[in-house]
N, C-alpha and C positions, 0 to 999 in steps of 0.2 A: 428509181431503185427502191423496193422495199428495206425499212431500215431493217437490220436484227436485233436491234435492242428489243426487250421484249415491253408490252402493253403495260401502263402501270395500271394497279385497280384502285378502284376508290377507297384509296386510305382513311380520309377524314370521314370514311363511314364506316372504318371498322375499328377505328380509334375512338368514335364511340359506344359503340358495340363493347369494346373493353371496359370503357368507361365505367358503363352502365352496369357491367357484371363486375365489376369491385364494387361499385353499390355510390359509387361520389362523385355520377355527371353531376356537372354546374356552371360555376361562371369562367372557370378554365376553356369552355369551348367557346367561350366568345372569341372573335377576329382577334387573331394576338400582334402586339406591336412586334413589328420587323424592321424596325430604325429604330435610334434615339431619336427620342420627343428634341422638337428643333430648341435653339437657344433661345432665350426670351430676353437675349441680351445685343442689343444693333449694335453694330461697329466693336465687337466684342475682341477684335485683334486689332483694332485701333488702326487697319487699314485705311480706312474710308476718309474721305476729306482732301484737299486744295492741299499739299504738304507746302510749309514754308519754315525758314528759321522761327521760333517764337511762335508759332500757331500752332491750333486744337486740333486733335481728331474728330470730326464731327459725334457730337452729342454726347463730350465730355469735355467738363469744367474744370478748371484747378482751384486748391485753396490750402492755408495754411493759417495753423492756430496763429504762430509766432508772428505770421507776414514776412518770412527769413527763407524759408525754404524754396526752392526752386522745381515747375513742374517741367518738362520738356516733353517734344513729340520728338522721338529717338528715331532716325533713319539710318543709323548706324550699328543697331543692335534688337536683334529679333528672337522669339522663339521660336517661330515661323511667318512667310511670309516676309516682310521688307521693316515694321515698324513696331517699336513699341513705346509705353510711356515711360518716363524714369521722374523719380523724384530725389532732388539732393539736400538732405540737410546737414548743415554743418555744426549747428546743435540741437541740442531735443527740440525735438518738434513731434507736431499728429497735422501731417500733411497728407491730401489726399485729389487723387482724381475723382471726378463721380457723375453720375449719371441717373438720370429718374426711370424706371425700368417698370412696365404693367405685369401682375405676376398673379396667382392664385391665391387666394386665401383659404387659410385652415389646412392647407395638403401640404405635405413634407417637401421641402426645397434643398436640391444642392448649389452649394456657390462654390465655385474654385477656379482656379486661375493656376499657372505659370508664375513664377518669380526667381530671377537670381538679385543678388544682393553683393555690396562690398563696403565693409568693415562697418555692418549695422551693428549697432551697441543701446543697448537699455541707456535710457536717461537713469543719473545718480538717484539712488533712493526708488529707482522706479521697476520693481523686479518684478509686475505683470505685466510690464510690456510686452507685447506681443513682436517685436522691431517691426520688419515687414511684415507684411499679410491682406488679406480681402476680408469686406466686411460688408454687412450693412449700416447704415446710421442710423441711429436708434434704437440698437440690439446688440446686447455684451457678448451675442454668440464667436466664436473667436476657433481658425484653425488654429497648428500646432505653431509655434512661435520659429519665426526665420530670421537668424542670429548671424554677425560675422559676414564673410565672405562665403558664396556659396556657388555653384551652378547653375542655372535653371531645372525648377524642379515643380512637380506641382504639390499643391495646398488646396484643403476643401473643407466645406463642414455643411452640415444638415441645419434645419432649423424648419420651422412654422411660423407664420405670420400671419394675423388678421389684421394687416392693413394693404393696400396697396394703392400706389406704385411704391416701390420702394426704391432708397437710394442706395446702389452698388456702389462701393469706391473700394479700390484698390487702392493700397493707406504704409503710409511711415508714420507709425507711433498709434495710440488709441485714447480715449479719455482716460487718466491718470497713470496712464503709459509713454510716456514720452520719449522717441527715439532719435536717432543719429544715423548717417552713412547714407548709402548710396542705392536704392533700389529700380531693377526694372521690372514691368508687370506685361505680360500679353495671355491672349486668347484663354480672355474669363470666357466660364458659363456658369448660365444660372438656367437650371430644370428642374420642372417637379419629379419627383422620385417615381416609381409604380411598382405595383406587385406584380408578379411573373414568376412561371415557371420553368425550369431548376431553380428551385430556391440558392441564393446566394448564401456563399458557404463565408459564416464566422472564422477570421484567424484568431487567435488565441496566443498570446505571449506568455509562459510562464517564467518571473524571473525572481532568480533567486541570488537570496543575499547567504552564502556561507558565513560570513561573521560578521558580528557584531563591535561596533568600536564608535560608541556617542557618549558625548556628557547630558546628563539627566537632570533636572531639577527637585531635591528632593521639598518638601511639604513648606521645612523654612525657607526656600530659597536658597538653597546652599549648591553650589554645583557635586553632581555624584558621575567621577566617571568610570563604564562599567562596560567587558569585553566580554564575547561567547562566541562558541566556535561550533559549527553543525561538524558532525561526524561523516567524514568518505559514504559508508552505509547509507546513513540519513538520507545524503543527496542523492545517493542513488537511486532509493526505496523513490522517496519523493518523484523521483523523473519519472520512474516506472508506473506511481501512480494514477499521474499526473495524464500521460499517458491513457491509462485505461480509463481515464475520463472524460477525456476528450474524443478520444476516437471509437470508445464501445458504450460508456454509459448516457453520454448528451444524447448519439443517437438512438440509444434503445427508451432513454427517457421523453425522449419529443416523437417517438411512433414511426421515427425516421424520417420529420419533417428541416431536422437540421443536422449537417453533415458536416462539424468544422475539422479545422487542419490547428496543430500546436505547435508551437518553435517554442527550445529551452533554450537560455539563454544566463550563468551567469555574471551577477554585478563585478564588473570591474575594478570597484572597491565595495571596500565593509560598509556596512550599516551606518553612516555619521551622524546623522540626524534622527531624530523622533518626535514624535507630537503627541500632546497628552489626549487621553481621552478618560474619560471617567477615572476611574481610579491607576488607573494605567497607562501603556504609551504605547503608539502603532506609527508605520511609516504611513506617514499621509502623502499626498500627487507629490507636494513642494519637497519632499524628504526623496524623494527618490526621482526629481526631474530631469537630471543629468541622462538617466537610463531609460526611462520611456520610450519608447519609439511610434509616431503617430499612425504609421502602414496598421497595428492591429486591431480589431475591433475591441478585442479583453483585454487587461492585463491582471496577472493573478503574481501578485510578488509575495513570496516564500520567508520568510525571517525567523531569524532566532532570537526570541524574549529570554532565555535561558543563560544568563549571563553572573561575572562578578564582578566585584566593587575590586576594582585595580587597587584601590588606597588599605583596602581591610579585607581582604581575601573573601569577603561575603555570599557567598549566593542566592541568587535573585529571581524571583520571576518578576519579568516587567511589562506584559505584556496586556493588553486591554480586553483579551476573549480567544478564543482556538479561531474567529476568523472577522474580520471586518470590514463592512463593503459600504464604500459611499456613492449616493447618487450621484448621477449625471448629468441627468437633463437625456439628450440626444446626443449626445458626446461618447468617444472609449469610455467602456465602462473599467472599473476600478475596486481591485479583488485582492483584501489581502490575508494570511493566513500564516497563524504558527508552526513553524517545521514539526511539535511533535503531530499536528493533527493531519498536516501535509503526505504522509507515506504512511510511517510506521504504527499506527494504533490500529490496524486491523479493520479500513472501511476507508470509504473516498464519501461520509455523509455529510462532512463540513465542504467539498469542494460542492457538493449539489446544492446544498441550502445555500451558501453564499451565492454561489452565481446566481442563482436563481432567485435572491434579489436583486441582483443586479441585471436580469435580463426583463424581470419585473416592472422596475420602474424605470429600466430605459423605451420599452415596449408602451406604458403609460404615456411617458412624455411624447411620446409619438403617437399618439389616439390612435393607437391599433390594435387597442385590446379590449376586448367586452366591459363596462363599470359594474361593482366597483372591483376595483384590482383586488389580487387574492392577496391576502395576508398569510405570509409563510411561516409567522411566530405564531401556530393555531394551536388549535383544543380539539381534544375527538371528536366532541361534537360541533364541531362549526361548520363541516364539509362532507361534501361526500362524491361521489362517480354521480353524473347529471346524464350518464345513460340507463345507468342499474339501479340508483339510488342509495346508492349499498353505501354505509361509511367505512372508515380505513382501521384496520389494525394498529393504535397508536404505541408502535413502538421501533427505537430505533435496531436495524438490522445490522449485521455483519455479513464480513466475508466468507466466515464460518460456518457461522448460520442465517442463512436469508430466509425472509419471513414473506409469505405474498401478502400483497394489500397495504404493506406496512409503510409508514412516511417515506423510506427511502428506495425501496423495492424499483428496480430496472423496470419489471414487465406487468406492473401494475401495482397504484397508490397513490398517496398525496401530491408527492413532489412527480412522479412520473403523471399524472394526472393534470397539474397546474401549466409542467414544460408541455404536454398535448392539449389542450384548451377543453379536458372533460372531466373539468372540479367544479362544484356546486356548491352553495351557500345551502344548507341543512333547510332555508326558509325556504328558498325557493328553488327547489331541487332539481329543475326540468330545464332554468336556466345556465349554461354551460359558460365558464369561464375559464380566466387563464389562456396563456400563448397556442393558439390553434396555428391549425396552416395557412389561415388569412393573414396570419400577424408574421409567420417566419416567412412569410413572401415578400417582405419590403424588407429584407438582407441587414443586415449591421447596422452599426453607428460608421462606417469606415467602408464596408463591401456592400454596395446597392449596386442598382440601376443606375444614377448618376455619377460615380465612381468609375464603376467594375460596370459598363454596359453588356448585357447579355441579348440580342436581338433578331439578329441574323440566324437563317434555318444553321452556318456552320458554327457560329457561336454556339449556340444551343447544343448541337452537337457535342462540339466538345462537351461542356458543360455536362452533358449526360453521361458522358464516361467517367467523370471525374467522380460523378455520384456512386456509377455503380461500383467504383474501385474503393471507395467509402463504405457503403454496405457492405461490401466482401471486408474490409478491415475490420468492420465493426460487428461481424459475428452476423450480421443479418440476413447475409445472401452469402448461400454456398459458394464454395472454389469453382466447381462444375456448373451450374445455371451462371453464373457471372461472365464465365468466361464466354459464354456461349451468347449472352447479352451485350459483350462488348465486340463480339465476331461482328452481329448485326449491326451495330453503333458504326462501326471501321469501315462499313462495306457501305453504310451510309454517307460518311463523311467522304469516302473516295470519290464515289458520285457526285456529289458536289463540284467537287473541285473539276470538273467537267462542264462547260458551262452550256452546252447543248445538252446534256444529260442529269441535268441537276434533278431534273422533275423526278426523274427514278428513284429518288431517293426517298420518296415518298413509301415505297414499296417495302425497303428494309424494316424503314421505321415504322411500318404495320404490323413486320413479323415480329419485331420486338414487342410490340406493344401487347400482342395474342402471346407472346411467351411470358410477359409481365401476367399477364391477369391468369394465366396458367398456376403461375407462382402462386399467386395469391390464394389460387381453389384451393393448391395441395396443400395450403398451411406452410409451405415454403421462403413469402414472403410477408412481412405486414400488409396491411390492408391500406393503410397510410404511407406507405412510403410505391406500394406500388401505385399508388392512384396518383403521385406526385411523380414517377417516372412516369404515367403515360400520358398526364399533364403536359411533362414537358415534348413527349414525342409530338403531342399533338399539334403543339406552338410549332415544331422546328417544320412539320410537316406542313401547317399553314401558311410559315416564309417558307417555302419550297419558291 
């Protein structure tokens, strides 16, 4: 019987064809990964081996600082599968399974692992203990710390190494962290990370402290303690801000090469703590760790320096700058900002330049961005466009009045220049720097490849919807072409799910791709964001 499905035509030759007419074939049409890269971790769920009371999973050792701690092969308790390891200490210890493992050097690695825990506790005096967690030995890189009694959950963290093999151990306690209680660990992995497209979309945490309530140190030493309180308004403004800068200015700043999602969020309590910082005080990690959450890639915490002295009715500013950002390595990065500059002064130019050291030198520590890294405290003449040569308008804009070219301008400038990787050093003006779409393709500190695997033609799929329902959010793509974009998207994923029929799906995601570069002729969509939608049709169309 002849089928009635209809012929599909050569998509992967008309997804170049698109390509090529947005103007940025490249190394996107290389053979794209359709699996995760395998584990580079043997016996990584601690299946493997002769099980008995008191014996190993094959190709993992126990040991313990103290010599007190206890390791076990657990046939009683799993995250999957039938075994895990546990380790028991009954007082602080850095006890650890571990394992010599071949890995890559110089390219980004994820490690993570599975872990529940019962009644782990920081050793006395020891509050960076991490309790449970995965590691390597010989690198202070460290997930988010697993406290107390817990579920099984997973824990991960990024890192680079130029040595190998390296030793993986899944660990109670760390060097000068010392822990307690009871944990079990299964099915670690360890992967090199990769760049792909749909780029992985940054979450963003913004969390806000409405008041203030810590004791302060004044010059002599003298404790000063001092209350402030944000105004209903305030936080509103702020969310609202907050808001348009996540979902309309990142992506009109980055050319539409990054599409994050925001959750607000406020603190549960007041401000209690503070740390000095020059002349001033800001919540630093350890001031607000109780509220962190390790799921985001950013966290941007809101505070009020606007405060009085409880004792002498004084008012105060306490605060060390309108925003400050510290580095992180490859780690969440870390954002924080004073509520007047947060909503109500009429611009979101502190949410741009902050972040954007912190997407800076987290992008750095990850070798994925051109040398040398751009410096955002510049001068008119340091920089310029490394396509035009043009230099920028040095001055800052409003919401009232926007300036084109200027430091903080959406649609062309310094800061919209640095977040699209086409700022230039004045010297050498033809060299293009700053976060290009090679750099937003290796996803977060938190959302990558090894995390958040994206690979399969319906992963992907998805994934492209999720995009275009971003560019419609973010002003970049109309109500009418989106909707029309995600028809195609829908009728592809259906096919899918068909598994004699999958192949057709090639065919949607051809129309889409000629209606992407459609966009782009009329002026209708960036030239960057569509060559990153047909990037990824192209991936989803080669896992077909």
């Amino acid at each position: 019987m002849r089928s009635s499905v209809r012929s599909v035509p050569p998509a992967p030759r008309l997804l170049s064809t698109a390509l090529l007419a947005v103007g940025l074939l490249g190394s996107a049409l290389a053979a794209p990964l359709c699996r995760a890269p395998a584990n580079l971790i043997p016996n990584a769920g601690f299946e493997g081996g002769a099980f008995s009371p008191g014996g190993r999973p094959t190709g993992w050792e126990f040991e313990s600082w103290s010599t007190t701690a206890l390791g076990t092969w657990d046939n009683t308790t799993a995250h999957s599968g039938r075994r895990s390891v546990r380790i028991d200490a009954r007082s602080p210890d850095d006890a650890l399974w571990r394992q010599p493992v071949a890995a890559p050097v110089n390219v980004p690695l994820f490690l993570g692992g599975w872990i529940k825990s019962d009644n782990v506790q920081r050793g006395a005096d020891q509050p960076g203990s991490p309790g449970a967690t995965v590691s390597v030995l010989g690198r202070w890189d460290q997930p988010a710390p697993t406290l107390g009694t817990t579920p099984w959950h997973a824990v991960g963290m990024s890192f680079l190494s130029d040595t190998s093999p390296l030793l993986v151990a899944p660990r109670l306690g760390f060097w000068g962290g010392l822990a307690s209680g009871t944990a079990w660990y299964d099915d670690l992995v360890l992967v090199p990370r990769v760049a792909d497209a749909p780029h992985p979309r940054w979450k963003i945490l913004l969390l806000v402290y409405p008041q203030t309530d810590a004791v302060i140190t004044r010059p002599d030493g003298s404790p000063r303690h001092v209350q402030g309180t944000s105004s209903s308004a305030e936080l509103t403004k702020t969310a609202e801000q907050a808001r348009l800068f996540v979902e309309r200015d990142i992506p009109a700043l980055t050319s539409g090469n990054m599409l994050p999602t925001l959750t607000i969020r406020h603190a549960r309590q007041p401000m209690k703590t503070l740390s000095p910082v020059g002349e001033g005080w800001w919540p630093a990690q350890g001031d607000v760790l109780s509220e962190l959450d390790p799921a985001f890639d950013s966290v941007i915490v809101v505070w009020d320096p606007r405060v009085k002295d409880v004792a002498t009715g004084e008012s105060l500013w306490i605060g060390g700058g309108a925003g400050l950002t510290q580095a992180r390595g490859v780690s969440q990065t870390y954002t924080t900002m004073s509520v007047e500059y947060a909503g109500v002064n009429g611009h979101r130019n502190v949410y741009k330049h902050e972040w954007g050291h912190s997407i800076l030198s987290y992008f750095e520590a990850l070798q994925q961005t051109p040398q040398p890294t751009v410096n955002n405290h510049a001068t008119a003449s340091q920089y310029v466009n490394c396509k035009t040569g043009q230099y920028y308008v040095w001055q800052d804009e409003t919401e009232a009045q926007p300036i084109p070219n200027s430091i903080y301008s959406n649609t062309a400038g310094f800061t919209h220049d640095y977040y699209s990787g086409t700022v230039a050093r004045a010297e050498a003006p033809q060299t293009c720097l700053g976060i290009g779409p090679q750099a937003w393709a290796w996803g977060g500190p938190v959302t990558h490849s090894g995390s958040a695997p994206v690979f399969t033609a319906a992963e992907r799929v998805g994934a492209l919807i999720g995009q275009v329902s971003a560019l419609q959010t973010a002003g970049i793509l109309g109500p009418r072409p989106a909707q029309v974009l995600q028809a195609e998207l829908q009728a592809a994923r259906l096919v899918l799910r068909i598994p004699r029929a999958s192949a057709q799906a090639r065919w949607p995601l051809a129309v889409f791709s000629r209606h992407v570069q459609a966009l782009v002729a009329r002026g209708q969509l960036l030239p960057q964001a569509g060559t990153l939608l047909i990037e990824a049709a192209t991936a989803a169309s080669g896992c077909v």
